[in-house]
Structures are given as C-alpha cells and as structure tokens.
N, C-alpha and C positions, 0 to 999 in steps of 0.2 A: 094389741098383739105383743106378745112378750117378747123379749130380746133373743132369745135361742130363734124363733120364727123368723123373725126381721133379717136374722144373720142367715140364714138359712134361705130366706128370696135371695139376698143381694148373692152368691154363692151362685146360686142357678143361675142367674143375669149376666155375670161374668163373662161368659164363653159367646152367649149371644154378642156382647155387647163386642168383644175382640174380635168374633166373626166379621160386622159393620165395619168395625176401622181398617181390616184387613181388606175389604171388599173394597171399601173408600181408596185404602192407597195403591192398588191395583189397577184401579178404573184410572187416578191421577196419571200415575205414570207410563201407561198406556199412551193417554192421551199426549201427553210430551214426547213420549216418541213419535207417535204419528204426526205431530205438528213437526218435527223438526231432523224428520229423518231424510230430508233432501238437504243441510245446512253443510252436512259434511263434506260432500263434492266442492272444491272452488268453483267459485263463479268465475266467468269470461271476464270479467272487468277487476275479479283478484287478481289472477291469470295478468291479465294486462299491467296490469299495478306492478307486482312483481319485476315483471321482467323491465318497465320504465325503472324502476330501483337499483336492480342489475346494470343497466347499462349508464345508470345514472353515478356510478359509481368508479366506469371508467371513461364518461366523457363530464365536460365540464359546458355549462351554460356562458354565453357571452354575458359581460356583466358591464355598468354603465355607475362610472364615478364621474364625480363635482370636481371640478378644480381643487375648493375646499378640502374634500375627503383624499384627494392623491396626494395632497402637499401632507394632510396629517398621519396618514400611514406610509410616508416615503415612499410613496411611487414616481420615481423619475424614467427617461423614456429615451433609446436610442433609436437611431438609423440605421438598416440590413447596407452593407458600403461592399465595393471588390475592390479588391487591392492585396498587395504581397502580405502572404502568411510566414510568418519567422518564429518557428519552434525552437525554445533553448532544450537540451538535455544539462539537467545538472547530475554531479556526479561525486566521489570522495577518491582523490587518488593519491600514490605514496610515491615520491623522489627513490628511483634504485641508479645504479650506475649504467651507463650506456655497455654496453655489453660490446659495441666493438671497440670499445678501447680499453680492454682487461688485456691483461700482461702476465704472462706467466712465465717466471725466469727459470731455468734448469740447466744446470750442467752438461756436458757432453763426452764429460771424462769422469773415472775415477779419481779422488785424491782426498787430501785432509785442509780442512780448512786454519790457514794458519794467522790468517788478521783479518777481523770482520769489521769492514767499513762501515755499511750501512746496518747500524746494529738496534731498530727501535720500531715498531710498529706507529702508521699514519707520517713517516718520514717523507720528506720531498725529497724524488730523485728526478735529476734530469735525464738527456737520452747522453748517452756513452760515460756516464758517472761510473768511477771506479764504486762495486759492488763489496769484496772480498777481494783476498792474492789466495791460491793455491800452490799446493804441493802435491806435485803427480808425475810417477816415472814416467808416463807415459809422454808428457811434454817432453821431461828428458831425452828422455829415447828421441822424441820428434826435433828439436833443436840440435842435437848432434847431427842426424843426416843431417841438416837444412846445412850445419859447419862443414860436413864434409862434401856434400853434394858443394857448395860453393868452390870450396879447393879444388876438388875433382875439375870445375868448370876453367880456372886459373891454368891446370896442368895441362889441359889439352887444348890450351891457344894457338899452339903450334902444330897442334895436329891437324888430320883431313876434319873434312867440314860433318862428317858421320860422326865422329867421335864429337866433337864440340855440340853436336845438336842432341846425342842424346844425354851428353853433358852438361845442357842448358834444359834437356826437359826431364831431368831428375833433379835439380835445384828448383825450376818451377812446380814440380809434384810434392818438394819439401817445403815448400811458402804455405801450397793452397793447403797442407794437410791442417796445420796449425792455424787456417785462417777459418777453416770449418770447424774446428775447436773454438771459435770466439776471441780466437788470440787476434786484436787489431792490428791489422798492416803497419802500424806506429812499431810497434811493440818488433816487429818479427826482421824489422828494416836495421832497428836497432840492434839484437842477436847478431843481425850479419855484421853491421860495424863492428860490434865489440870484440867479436870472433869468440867470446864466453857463453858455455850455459849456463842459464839463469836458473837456479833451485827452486825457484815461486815465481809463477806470473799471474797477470790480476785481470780478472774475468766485470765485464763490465756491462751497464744495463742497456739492454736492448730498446725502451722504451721510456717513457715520462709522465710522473703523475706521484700517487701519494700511495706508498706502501699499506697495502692491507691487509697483507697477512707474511709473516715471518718464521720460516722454518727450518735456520738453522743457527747454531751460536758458533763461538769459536774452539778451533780444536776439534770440530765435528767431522769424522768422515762420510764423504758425500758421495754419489754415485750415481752414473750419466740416466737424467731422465729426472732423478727425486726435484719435487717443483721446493723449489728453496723458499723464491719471496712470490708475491700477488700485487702487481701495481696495475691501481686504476686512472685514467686522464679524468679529472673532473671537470673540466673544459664546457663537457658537453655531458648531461644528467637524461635521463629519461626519467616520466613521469607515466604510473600505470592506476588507469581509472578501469571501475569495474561498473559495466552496463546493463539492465537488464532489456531479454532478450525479446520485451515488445517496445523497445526502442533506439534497439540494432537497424530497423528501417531507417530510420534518418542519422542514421552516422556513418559518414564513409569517409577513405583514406583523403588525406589533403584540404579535410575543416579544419576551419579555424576555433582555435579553443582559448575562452580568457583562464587562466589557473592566478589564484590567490592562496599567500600561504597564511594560517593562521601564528604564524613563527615570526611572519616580517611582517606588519603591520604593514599598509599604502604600499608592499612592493607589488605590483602589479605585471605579472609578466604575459606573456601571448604566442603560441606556437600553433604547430598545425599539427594533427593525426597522420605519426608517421607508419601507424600497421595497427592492422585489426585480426586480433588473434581468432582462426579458423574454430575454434571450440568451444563451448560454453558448459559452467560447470553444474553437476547434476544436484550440487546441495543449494546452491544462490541462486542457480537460472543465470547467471550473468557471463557476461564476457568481456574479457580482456582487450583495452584497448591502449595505445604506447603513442605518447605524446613528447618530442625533443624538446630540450631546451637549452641556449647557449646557458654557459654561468664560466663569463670571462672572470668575476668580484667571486667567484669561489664562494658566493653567500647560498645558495643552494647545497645542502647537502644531503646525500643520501640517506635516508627513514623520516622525512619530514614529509607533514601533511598538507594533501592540496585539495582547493575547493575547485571541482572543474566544472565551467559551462560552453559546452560545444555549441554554436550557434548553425542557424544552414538556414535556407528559405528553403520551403518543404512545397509551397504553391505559389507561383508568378500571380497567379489571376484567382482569388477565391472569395465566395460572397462569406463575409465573417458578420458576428455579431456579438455584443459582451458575454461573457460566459457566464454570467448571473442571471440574463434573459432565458437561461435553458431551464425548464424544471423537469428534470428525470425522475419515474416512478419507479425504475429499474425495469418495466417493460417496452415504457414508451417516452418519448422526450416530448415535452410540449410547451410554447410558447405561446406571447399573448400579442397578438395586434391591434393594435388601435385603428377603427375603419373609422372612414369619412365621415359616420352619423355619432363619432366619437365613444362607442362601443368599443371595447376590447375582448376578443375574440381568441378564444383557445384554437392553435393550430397544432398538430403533429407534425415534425419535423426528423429528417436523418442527418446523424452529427457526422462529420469527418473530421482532420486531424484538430489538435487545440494544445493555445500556449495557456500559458500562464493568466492572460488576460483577454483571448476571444477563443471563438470556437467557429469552423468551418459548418456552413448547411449547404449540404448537399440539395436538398429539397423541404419544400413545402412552405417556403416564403421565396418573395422574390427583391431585389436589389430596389433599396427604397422605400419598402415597407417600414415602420415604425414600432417598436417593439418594447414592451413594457422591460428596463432594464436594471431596475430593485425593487424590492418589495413585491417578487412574483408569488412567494409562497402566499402570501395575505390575500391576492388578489385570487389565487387558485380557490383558496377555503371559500372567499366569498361568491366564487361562482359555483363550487360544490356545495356552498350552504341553499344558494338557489335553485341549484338542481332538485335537491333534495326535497324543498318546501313545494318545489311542481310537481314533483313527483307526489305525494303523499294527496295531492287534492283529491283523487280517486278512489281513495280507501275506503271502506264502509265504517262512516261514524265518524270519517275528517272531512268537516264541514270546515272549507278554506277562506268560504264566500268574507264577503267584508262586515261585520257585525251591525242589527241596525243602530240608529242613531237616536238615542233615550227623546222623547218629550221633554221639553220645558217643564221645568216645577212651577207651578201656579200657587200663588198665595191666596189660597182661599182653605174651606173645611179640610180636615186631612178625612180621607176616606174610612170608615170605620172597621176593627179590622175583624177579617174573617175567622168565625171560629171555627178551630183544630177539629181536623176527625178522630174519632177515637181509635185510637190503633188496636188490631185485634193479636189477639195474645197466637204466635205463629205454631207452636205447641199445643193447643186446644186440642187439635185431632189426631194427635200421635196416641200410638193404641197402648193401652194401658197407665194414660194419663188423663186423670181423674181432676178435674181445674173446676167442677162445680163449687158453690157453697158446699161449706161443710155442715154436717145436720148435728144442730143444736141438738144434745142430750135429754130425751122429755126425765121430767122429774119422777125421782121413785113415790110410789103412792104411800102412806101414812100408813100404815097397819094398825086397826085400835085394840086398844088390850082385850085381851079373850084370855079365855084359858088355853094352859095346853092339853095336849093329849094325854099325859099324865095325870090330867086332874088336879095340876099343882098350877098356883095364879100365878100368872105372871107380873111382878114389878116395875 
C-alpha cells in the first residue's frame, strides 16, 4: 500500500475513533453522577457533628490535671469565702482655694488713693490690717457733722429732754454713717476727741489670708464697689477629683478619702467628701467631686496635684473570689471548679461589684467551693482543646479510635518483597490522544535502473 493510501485510511478512522472516546466519556461521567448524587445532602451524623462543634466552641469540657502538670503550668487554687467587699475609687485631683473663704475687699466711697499699704501680690494680711489711707469729700463732709452734731449735743444740756434726744440721735446718726463706710469705731472716737478733720482716713481689711489678686496702686482714684484686692484664708484648701459616671454609685457625701501629693513626697493627708457636684460633663463623662483639707503648715497650695482613693464597703456580706479565677469571653464569665473526683469543671457565673483584687458572684458557685485561681487561661485551651478532639470523633474520615499495636519483629527470613503494579498511563483514553507505539517507517523499495521514458538511460 502506498503512503497517500495509508494516509488516507488513518483519515477516515479519525472521526470513528473520537466518536468511541466521546461515547467512553459520557458513559464515565454519567456514571459518577449517578453514584454520587445523593453525597450532596448532609447526612444526620454531619448534621450532628456540626452542631457538637458549634456548641463546643461555647462550652468547655471538665478536664483532669496531675499534681505534676498544675504545679508546671502554674495552676494554683482558691476558696469562694463571704465577707466585707471594699471598693477603692482611685482618681487625679487639683488643690483650688476653699471658696468660702475668698475675700473681696471694695470701697464704699469715692476718693483717690493717697498711701498704699499693702502694695504686692500673695502678701500676708491679717484681719483689721491697715489696707490704704484715702482722700474723700465725702468723709469730709461726714466728719464735720459727726463735729458738729457733737457740739450741737454739748449746747443742749440744759435744754428740755426733746431737744437733747434728738441731739444725741443726730450724733449717733453721724458715728453710724462713717461706721458703714469701714471707718473703725477706733478711728471715729478719736475725730471726736480731737475735734479736727482728718483729710485721709485708712480703710482696713475685712478678712485674713494671702492677697491674690491687686487692683489698685497709689494715686489711683477709686470708686465705691471697684474690688480693689482678692484675699484668700489658706487655712483650709479644697481638693477637686474628677469621677467617672459608672463609679458615682459608690461615692457619697462624708467618705473617707486618702489624697497623696506627688509634690510632697510621705506627706500623707486624709479627709472626707465634703459635696458632690449635681452634674456631669458631656466631654469626660465625669463628675466633680470636693474633698477639704485643713493645711495649718500652709504646705498645700493651690494647683498642686493629688492622687485620690476614696475608699467605702460597697457589701457587708458577699461571696468573693480572686479576680484572676474569672475568665470573660465578653459574653459570658466562666470559672473552674475543682470537684471532689479532682476534675475541674467549667461553670458560668454572674459578676457583681469588684476591687482591685476579688470580684463579687452573684451566682453559679457557692461559699466553699474551690476555684482554679491562676493559670485559668491554660486550663480553659486545654478543656477546649478536649472538646474539640470529641467533637471531631464523628466526622467521616476521622477515625479517633486508638491505633492498633505493630507485632513484634521476628528475627527470622525478611519477607520477599512484593512486586509493583504497573501503573496505567491515566491519559490513555483522553480523545484525541494517540499513546500507541509509533509505526516504524517501512523502507522505500530500491528502484533498478531502467530507462526512462525518454529513451535516455539512466545513471
């Protein structure tokens, strides 16, 4: 058969042959569906599996340590106990001045200031310390009656008792006028001895403590009402901590507060909550709370910082327990019990209030219980690592069972080994691949010399 022939069957064959493989894989994957079209549905026991995973995820399995294994993951263990619960609030407060002992000194009169006594901001003044002298007609004018109302009262000694009385209650009307002006009874007793007016008199402090604020010099005209100076009594300081407003429940008026200042090293002071301001503000959340303090040594002063811890018992009678024994998911709190067959045992518990170092349970353990109280987090993973591994025994394809146990190796023949299958080529029946031998090329045949058709011989 010649080569155009041969090329010419395999040609025709083609189509049959891709027909076959096409029928082949048709028939295959048929059949794979119909084996496996009920695989899609979950079974009842995936079903089950699932949801054991789910819930395995929010409860934890009891789990059982060795003495051994507690001591090397730091599991140490308390006791649920009742007894008095003592909340500290800590807090940052600042030294201001007692508010009722400011002093605001003011004139009552017109006039010019002609000697300034007390002339210096943070000055010590006592109570009735000459302040300034003034110069004011209006004294004038008031000291002359006060001179003549007195004569007036001299001239009518002799007279009826009507004339003396209202001659003694117009010298009493000229004391008090000058006594409502600030002018001291010292001062107005002496007027009357001298029988002179005085051109300047000296206006004097109402109050005692340390100037803080000064608002006039000398030479200055003044006028009744303008606040000249600002004295505060440092005696007594108040102290203003700022609270936030989920732990205004346990602060009320007449606690006791330790304050530490970071300014005095060991000075250690102690007052009580003298007011709790009605408001709270809308950028902090917090509220103002005002705390006295004596400060006889004047070592307190006003803009210095305090460290404050209002103390209080919040519960006479509460079952507490370490506050490390809590482990919070953020939905749920749970703890670990040690039962009598030495298991430790996940319980859910409701928290109520908590210091620094325990926390109130409302429920879900009771007084006496024993309570894993470090090393909770280690002990939770290893009961959700348990959960976990029980959970999984049901899966298709997680064989949990216990592996079996090899035979002994015997010293004898080694078994001879088996030989390989031959593996078949997984592309064989893919259509239009051709994994036969390839056909050996037959040899062109010899041609012997002839002539050609020309009649001319060939060489």
């Amino acid at each position: 058969m010649s080569r155009e022939e041969h090329n010419g069957t395999q040609r025709a064959a083609t189509p049959w042959r891709l027909g076959i493989y096409a029928a082949v894989v048709a028939v295959t994957v048929g059949g794979a569906y119909w084996a496996t079209r009920g695989a899609s549905a979950p079974t009842p026991m995936a079903a089950e599996h699932n949801h054991a995973a789910a819930s395995g995820a929010q409860s934890a399995s009891p789990v059982m340590l060795t003495p051994e294994q507690a001591q090397r993951i730091g599991v140490t263990y308390a006791v649920a106990t009742v007894g008095p619960l003592e909340r500290e609030v800590r807090t940052v407060g600042q030294i201001t001045y007692d508010e009722t002992r400011l002093h605001t000194i003011t004139p009552k009169i017109d006039g010019y200031v002609e000697q300034l006594l007390v002339n210096a901001t943070g000055q010590p003044v006592a109570l009735g310390q000459a302040l300034l002298t003034i110069y004011s007609p209006m004294l004038v004018q008031a000291q002359e009656e006060l001179l003549l109302a007195g004569r007036l009262t001299r001239d009518v000694a002799a007279a009826s008792s009507d004339a003396q009385r209202s001659a003694a209650n117009l010298l009493e009307s000229s004391r008090r006028r000058l006594t409502y002006w600030d002018i001291p009874a010292s001062d107005v007793a002496s007027i009357e001895e001298s029988g002179m007016v005085r051109r300047t008199l000296t206006l004097r402090s109402p109050a005692a403590g340390y100037v803080l604020e000064k608002n006039v010099v000398a030479g200055q005209r003044i006028m009744a009402g303008e606040a000249l100076y600002r004295v505060a009594d440092l005696r007594s300081v108040w102290v203003e901590g700022e609270v936030f407003e989920q732990d205004l429940a346990q602060v009320r008026v007449g606690q006791l507060v330790h304050a530490d200042f970071e300014a005095l090293p060991g000075d250690h002071r102690m007052g009580r909550i003298g007011y709790v301001y009605p408001t709270i503000s809308a950028e902090t959340r917090t509220a103002r709370v005002r705390l006295v303090l004596t400060n006889n040594d004047l070592r307190l002063k006003p803009g210095m910082y305090a460290t404050l811890r209002i103390v209080g018992t919040d519960r006479a009678q509460a079952l507490t327990i370490p506050r490390d024994a809590v482990l919070s998911t953020g939905e749920r709190h749970v703890v670990f019990v040690r039962e009598a067959n030495g298991q430790l045992a996940p319980r859910e518990v409701a928290l109520g209030i908590a210091n620094d170092a325990r926390v109130e349970i409302l429920r879900g353990i009771s007084a006496g219980d024993t309570v894993v109280a470090s090393a909770t987090f280690l002990v939770d993973a290893e009961s959700n690592l348990g959960k976990s591994l029980g959970g999984m025994g049901n899966m298709p394809g997680m064989d949990m069972s216990t592996p079996p146990t090899p035979l002994p190796m015997t010293t004898g023949t080694p078994p001879a080994p088996v030989p390989a299958k031959p593996q078949r080529d997984p592309m064989a029946d893919m259509p239009g691949m051709d994994h036969a031998a390839p056909l050996t090329p037959k040899p062109k045949p010899r041609v012997p010399p002839s002539s050609s058709h020309d009649g001319h011989r060939m060489l």
